[in-house]
VEXMAR-541295 format. One record per residue (C-alpha): residue number from 1; x, y, z. Coordinates in Angstrom, 2 decimals, always signed. Example, Ala and Ser with C-alpha at 12.3 -4.5 7.8 and 13.67 -1.06 7.14 Angstrom:
2
R nr px py pz
R 1 +12.30 -4.50 +7.80;
R 2 +13.67 -1.06 +7.14;
***
This chain:
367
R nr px py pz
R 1 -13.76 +1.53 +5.55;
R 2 -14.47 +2.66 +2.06;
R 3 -11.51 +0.60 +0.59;
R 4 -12.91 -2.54 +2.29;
R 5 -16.66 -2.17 +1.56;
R 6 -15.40 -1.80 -2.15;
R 7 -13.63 -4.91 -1.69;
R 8 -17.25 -6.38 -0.70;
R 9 -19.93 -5.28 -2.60;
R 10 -18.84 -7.64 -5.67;
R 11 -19.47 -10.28 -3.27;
R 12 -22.88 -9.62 -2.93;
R 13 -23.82 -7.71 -6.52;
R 14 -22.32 -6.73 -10.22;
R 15 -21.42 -2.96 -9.63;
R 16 -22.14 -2.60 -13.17;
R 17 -26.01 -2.29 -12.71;
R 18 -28.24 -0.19 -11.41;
R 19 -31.92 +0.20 -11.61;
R 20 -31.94 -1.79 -14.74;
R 21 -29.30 +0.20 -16.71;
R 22 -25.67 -1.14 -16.81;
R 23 -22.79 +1.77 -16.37;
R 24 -19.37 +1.07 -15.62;
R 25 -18.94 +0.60 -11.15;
R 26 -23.02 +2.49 -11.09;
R 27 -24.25 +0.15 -8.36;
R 28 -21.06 +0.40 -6.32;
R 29 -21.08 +4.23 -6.64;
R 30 -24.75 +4.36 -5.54;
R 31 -24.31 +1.97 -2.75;
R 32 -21.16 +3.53 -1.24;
R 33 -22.88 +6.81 -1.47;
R 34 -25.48 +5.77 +0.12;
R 35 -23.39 +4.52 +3.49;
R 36 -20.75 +6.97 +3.25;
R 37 -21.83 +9.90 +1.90;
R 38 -20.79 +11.88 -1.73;
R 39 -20.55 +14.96 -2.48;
R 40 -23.83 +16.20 -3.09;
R 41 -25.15 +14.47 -0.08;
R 42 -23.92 +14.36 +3.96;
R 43 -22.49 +11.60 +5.25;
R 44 -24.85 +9.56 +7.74;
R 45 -22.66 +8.69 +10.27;
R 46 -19.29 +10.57 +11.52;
R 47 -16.29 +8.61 +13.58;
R 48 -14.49 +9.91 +16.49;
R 49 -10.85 +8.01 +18.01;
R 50 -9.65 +8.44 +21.23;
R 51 -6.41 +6.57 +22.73;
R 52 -3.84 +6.53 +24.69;
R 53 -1.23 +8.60 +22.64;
R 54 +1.66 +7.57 +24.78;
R 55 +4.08 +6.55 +21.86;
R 56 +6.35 +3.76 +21.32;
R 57 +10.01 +4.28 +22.59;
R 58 +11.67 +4.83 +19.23;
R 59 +14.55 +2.91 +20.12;
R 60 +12.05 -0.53 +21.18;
R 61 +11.21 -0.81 +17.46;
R 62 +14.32 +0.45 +15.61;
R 63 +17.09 -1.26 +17.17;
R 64 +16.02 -4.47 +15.63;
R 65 +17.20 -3.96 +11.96;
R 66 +14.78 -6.32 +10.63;
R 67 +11.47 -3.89 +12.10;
R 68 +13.60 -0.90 +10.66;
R 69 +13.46 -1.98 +7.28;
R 70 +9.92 -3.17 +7.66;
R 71 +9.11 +0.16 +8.41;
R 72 +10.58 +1.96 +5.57;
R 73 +9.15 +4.98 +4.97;
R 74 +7.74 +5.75 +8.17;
R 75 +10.99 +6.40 +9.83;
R 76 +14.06 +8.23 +8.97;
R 77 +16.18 +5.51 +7.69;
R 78 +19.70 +7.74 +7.77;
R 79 +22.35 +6.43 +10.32;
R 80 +22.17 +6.91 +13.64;
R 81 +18.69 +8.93 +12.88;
R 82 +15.51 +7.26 +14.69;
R 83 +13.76 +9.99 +14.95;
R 84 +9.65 +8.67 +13.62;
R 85 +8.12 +10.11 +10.35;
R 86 +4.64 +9.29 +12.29;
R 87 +3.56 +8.96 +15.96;
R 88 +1.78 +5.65 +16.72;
R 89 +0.33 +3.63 +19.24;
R 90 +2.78 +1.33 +20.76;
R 91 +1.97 -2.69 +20.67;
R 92 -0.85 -4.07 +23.42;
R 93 -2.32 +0.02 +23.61;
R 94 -6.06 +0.31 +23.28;
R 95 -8.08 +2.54 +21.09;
R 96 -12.07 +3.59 +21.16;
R 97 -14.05 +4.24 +17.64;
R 98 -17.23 +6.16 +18.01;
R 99 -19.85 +5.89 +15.66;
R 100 -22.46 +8.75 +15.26;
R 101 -25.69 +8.16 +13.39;
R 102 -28.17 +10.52 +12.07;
R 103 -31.37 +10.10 +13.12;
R 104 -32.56 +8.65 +10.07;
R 105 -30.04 +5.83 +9.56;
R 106 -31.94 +2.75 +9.30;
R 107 -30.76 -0.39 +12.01;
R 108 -29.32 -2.58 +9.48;
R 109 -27.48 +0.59 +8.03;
R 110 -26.31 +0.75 +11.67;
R 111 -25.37 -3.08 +11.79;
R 112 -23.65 -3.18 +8.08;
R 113 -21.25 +0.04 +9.02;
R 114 -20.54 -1.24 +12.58;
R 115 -19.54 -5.20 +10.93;
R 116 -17.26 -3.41 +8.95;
R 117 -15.21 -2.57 +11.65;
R 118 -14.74 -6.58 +12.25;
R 119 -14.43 -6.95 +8.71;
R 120 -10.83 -5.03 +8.31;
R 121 -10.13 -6.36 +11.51;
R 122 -10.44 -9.67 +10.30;
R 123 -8.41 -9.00 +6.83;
R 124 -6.24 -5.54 +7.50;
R 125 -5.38 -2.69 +10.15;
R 126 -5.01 +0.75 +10.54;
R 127 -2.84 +2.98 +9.39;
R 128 +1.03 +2.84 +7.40;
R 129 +2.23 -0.39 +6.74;
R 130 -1.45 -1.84 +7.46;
R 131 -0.95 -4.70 +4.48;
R 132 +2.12 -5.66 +6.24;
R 133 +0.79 -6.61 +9.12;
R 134 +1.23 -3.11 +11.47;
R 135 -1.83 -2.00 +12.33;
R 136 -3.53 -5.07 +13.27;
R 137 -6.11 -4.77 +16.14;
R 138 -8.27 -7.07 +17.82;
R 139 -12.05 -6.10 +18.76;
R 140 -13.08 -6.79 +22.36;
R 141 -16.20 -4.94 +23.03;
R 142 -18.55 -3.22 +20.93;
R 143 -22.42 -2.21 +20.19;
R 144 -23.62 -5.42 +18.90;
R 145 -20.60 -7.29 +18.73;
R 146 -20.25 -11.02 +19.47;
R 147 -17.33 -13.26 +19.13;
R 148 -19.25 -15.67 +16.42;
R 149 -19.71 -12.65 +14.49;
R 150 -16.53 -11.68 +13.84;
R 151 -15.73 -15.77 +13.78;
R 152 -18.00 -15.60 +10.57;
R 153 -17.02 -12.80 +8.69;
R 154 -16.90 -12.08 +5.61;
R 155 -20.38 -13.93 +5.60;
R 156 -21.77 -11.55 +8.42;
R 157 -20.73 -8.39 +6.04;
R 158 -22.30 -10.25 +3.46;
R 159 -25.23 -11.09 +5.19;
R 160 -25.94 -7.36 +6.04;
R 161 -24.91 -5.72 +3.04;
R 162 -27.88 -8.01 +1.33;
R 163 -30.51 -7.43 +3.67;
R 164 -29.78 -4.05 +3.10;
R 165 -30.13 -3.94 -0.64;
R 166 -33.31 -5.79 +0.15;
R 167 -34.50 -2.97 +2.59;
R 168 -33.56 -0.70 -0.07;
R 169 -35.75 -2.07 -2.99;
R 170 -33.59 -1.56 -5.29;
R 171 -32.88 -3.20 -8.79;
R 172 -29.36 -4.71 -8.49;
R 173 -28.21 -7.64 -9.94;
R 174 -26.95 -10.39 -7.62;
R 175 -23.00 -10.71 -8.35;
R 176 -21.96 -14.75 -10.27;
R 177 -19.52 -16.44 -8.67;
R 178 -16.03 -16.22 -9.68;
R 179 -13.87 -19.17 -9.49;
R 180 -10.55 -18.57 -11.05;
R 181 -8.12 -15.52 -10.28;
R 182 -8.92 -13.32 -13.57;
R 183 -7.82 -9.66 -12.17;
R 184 -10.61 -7.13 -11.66;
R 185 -10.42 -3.63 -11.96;
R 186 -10.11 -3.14 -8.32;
R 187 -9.63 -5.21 -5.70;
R 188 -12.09 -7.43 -4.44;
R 189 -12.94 -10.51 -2.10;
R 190 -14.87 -12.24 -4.74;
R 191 -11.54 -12.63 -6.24;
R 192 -9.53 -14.10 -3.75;
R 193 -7.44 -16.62 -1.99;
R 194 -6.89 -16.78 +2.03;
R 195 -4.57 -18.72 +4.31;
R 196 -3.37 -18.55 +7.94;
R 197 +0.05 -18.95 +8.40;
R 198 +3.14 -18.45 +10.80;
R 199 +0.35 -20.49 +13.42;
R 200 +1.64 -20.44 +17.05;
R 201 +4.45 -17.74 +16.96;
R 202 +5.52 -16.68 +20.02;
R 203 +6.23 -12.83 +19.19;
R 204 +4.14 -10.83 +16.52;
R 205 +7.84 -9.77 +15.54;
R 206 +8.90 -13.35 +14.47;
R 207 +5.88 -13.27 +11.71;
R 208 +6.97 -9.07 +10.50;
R 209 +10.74 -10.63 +10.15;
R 210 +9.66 -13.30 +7.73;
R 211 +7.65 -11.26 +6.07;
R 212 +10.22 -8.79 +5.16;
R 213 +12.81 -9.28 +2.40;
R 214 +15.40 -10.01 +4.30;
R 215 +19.09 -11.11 +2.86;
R 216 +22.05 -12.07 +3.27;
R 217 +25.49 -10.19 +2.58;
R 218 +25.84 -11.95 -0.58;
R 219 +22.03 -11.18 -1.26;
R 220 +20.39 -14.49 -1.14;
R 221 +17.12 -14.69 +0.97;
R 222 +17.11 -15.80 +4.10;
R 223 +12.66 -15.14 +4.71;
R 224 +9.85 -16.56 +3.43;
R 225 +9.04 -13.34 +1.44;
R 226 +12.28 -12.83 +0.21;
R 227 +12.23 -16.61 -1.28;
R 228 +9.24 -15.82 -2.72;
R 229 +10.24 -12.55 -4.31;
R 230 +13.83 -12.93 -5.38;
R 231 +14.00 -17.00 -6.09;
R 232 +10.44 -17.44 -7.47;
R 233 +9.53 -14.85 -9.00;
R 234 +12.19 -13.10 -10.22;
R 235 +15.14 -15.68 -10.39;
R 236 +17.93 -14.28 -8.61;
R 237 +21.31 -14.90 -10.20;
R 238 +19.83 -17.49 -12.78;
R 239 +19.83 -17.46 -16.79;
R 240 +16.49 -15.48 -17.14;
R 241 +16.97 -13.63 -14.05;
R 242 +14.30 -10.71 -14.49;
R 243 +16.86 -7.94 -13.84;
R 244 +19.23 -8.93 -16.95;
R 245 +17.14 -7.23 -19.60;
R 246 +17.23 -4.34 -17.91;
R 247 +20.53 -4.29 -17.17;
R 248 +21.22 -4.81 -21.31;
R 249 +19.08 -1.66 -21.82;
R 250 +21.01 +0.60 -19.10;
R 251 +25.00 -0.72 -20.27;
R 252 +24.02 -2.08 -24.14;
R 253 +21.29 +0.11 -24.98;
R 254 +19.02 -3.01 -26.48;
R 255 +15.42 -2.58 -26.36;
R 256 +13.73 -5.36 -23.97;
R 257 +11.80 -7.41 -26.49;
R 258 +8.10 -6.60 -26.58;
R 259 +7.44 -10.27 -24.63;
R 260 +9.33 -9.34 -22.02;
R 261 +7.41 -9.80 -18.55;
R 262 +8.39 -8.78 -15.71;
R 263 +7.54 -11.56 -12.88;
R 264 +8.04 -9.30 -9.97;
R 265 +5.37 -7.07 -10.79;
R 266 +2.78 -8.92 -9.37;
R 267 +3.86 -7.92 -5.93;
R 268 +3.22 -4.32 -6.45;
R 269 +4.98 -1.25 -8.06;
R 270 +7.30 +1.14 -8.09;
R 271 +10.18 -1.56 -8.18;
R 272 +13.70 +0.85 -7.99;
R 273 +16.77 -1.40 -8.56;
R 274 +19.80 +0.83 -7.57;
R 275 +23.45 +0.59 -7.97;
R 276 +22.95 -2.12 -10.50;
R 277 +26.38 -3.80 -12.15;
R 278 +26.90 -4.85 -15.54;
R 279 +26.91 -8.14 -14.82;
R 280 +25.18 -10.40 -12.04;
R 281 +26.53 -9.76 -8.69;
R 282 +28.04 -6.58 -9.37;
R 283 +27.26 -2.98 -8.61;
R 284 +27.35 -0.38 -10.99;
R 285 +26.16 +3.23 -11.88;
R 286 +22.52 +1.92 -13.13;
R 287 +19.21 +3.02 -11.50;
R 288 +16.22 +1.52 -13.02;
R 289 +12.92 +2.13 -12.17;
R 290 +9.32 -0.35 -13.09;
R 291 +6.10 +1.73 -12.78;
R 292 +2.85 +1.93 -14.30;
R 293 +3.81 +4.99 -15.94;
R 294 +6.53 +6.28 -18.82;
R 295 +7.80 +9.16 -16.11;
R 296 +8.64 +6.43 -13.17;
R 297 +5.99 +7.71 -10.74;
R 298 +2.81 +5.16 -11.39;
R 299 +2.05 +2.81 -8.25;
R 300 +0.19 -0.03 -8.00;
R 301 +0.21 -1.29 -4.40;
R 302 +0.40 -4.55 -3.28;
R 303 -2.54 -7.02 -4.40;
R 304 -1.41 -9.16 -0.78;
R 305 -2.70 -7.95 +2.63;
R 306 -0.97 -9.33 +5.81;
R 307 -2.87 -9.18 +9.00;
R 308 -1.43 -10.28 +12.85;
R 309 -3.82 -11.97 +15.04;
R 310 -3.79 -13.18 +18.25;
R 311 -4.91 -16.51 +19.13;
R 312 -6.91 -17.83 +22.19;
R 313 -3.56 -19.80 +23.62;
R 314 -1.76 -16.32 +23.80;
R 315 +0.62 -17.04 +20.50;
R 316 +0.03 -15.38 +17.22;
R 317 -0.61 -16.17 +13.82;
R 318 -1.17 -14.12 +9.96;
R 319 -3.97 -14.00 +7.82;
R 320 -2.47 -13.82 +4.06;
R 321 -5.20 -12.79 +1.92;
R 322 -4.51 -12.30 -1.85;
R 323 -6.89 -10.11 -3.99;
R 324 -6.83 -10.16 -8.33;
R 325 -6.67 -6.82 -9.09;
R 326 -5.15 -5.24 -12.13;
R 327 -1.59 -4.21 -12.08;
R 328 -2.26 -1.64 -14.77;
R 329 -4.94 +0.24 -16.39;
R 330 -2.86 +0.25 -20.14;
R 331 -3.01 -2.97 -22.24;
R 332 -1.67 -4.25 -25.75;
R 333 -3.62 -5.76 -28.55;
R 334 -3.82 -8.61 -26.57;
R 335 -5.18 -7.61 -23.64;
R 336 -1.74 -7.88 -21.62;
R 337 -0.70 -4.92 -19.13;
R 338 +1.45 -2.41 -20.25;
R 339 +4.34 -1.39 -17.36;
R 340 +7.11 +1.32 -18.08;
R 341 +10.54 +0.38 -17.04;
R 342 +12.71 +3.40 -16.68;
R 343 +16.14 +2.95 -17.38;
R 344 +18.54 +6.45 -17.39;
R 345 +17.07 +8.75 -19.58;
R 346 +15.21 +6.32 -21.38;
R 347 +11.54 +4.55 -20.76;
R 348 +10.55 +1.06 -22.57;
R 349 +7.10 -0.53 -22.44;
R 350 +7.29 -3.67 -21.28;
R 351 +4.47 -6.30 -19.88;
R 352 +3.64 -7.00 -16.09;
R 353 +2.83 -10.30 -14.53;
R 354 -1.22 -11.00 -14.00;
R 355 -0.75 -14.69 -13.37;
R 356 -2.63 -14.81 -9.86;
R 357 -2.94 -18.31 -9.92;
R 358 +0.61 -19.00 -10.30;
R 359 +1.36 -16.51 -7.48;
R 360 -0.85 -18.25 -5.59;
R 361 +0.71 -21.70 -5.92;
R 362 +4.01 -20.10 -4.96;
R 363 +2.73 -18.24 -1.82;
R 364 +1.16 -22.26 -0.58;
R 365 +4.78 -23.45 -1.38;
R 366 +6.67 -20.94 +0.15;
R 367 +4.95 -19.06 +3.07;
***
């Protein structure tokens, strides 16, 4: 909830200001203290979940190879070994969030905390894997809730969260709109792109399977997100394939020149290539690793979340919503983000890929 209310407020204000002064993320601080608590102050409302905690046959999920690999991370992925990193709540089970005021929670408090629930449900999910489309849930009854509601979110959230800065009498300053896809410092929906897609799939599995990189034995892509990924962005097997300066630092020890981006970046980091070859095509003794740090361990996750919804008519579709954020908090002279691409015992700066809107063009041709 706190991730997503972040991802509002710049909607609504600049979290810059606050009561007339102007301090890096003040009014977002103060405002998200305010609904959720800090640590000098309680938190006004508490959350309870109860559900049926019957899990998922492990076998239902794993023995399709493409949901296996879409899960990475949350199973153990040796052979022959299904055993779940996780429990979880198999597909079509219901769930119950409680929410617990204090006494002194004002109503449209009460109505900007409960929209957020439609909110995420509109644009995320619950739990691992939630920005790839597990974790998806649809609302069905709630205090307050009506279908046009969540119909007309974000603009209900919106709606709220600005009454309630009103209620608070506060001096904020209203946010400006943003047109283009400059990245922020965090991600936000006032720097964003949306689409449906995948509209009138049968299975909710047919929609995970092309959104996983999926390839063939000769690794080309046979998915929409491995097209997008490998062709794209990174140019599998062509000239200025992404991976061949990397591979020239591992086997020829050459430097990657300083104007060196890597494309791939965009879609989130750690990137570990392993077994890498000399040459294209080949496998080899390299292991390289792109983070956004010099010891291979910085992260930057995703900037796309992937949500599963079902429609009126039974079938399902995805939500594809693309937030601007930052890929890294280090930048050259020129204002350009500064990755690490470790490469055996050796780290080399190199630049990540910011270009939103060109990501952007590629997801509408592509997915």
């Amino acid at each position: 909830m706190r991730f997503w209310f972040r991802a509002l407020v710049p909607c609504v204000i600049d979290p810059d200001w606050y009561e007339g002064e102007h301090k890096k993320f003040e009014g977002l601080h103060r405002l998200e203290s305010m609904i959720f608590g800090s640590q000098g102050e309680k938190s006004p409302f508490s959350l309870s979940v109860t559900y049926d905690d019957s899990d998922e046959p492990v076998d239902n999920l794993t023995k399709d190879q493409t949901l296996r690999n879409s899960l990475f991370g949350t199973f153990q992925m040796g052979k022959g070994d299904t055993s779940p990193s996780f429990s979880f709540l198999k597909p079509g089970s219901t769930f119950t969030i409680k929410i617990t005021y204090s006494k002194k929670v004002p109503e449209v408090q009460k109505d900007l905390t409960d929209s957020l629930i439609s909110f995420i449900s509109n644009y995320g999910g619950f739990g691992a894997k939630a920005r790839d489309g597990y974790g998806s849930f649809r609302i069905v009854a709630g205090r307050g809730f009506e279908k046009k509601d969540f119909l007309n979110q974000p603009s209900r959230s919106k709606e709220l969260l600005s009454l309630y800065i009103k209620e608070l009498s506060k001096d904020l300053v209203p946010s400006k709109e943003i047109i283009d896809l400059t990245p922020y410092d965090f991600p936000t929906l006032a720097i964003s792109r949306e689409k449906v897609a995948f509209v009138n799939s049968d299975d909710w599995r047919i929609i995970i399977r092309e959104l996983t990189g999926r390839r063939t034995k000769d690794g080309e892509p046979i998915s929409r997100y491995s097209e997008l990924k490998l062709n794209e962005l990174r140019k599998y097997n062509e000239a200025d394939d992404n991976l061949n300066p990397l591979r020239k630092a591992f086997f020829e020890h050459m430097a990657p020149s300083k104007e060196f981006v890597l494309r791939t970046s965009i879609m989130g980091l750690p990137i570990i290539y392993q077994n890498v070859g000399q040459r294209p095509n080949t496998t080899g003794k390299a292991i390289i690793t792109v983070s956004n740090s010099d010891d291979g361990t910085g992260r930057k996750a995703s900037p796309l979340f992937i949500s599963i919804h079902k429609a009126v008519n039974n079938s399902y579709f995805a939500r594809i919503l693309l937030m601007a954020s930052k890929i890294s908090p280090e930048r050259d002279s020129r204002d350009r983000p500064v990755i690490y691409a470790k490469v055996g015992s050796k780290s080399y700066p190199i630049l990540g890929n910011e270009n939103f809107e060109e990501l952007w063009n590629l997801i509408e041709g592509v997915i």
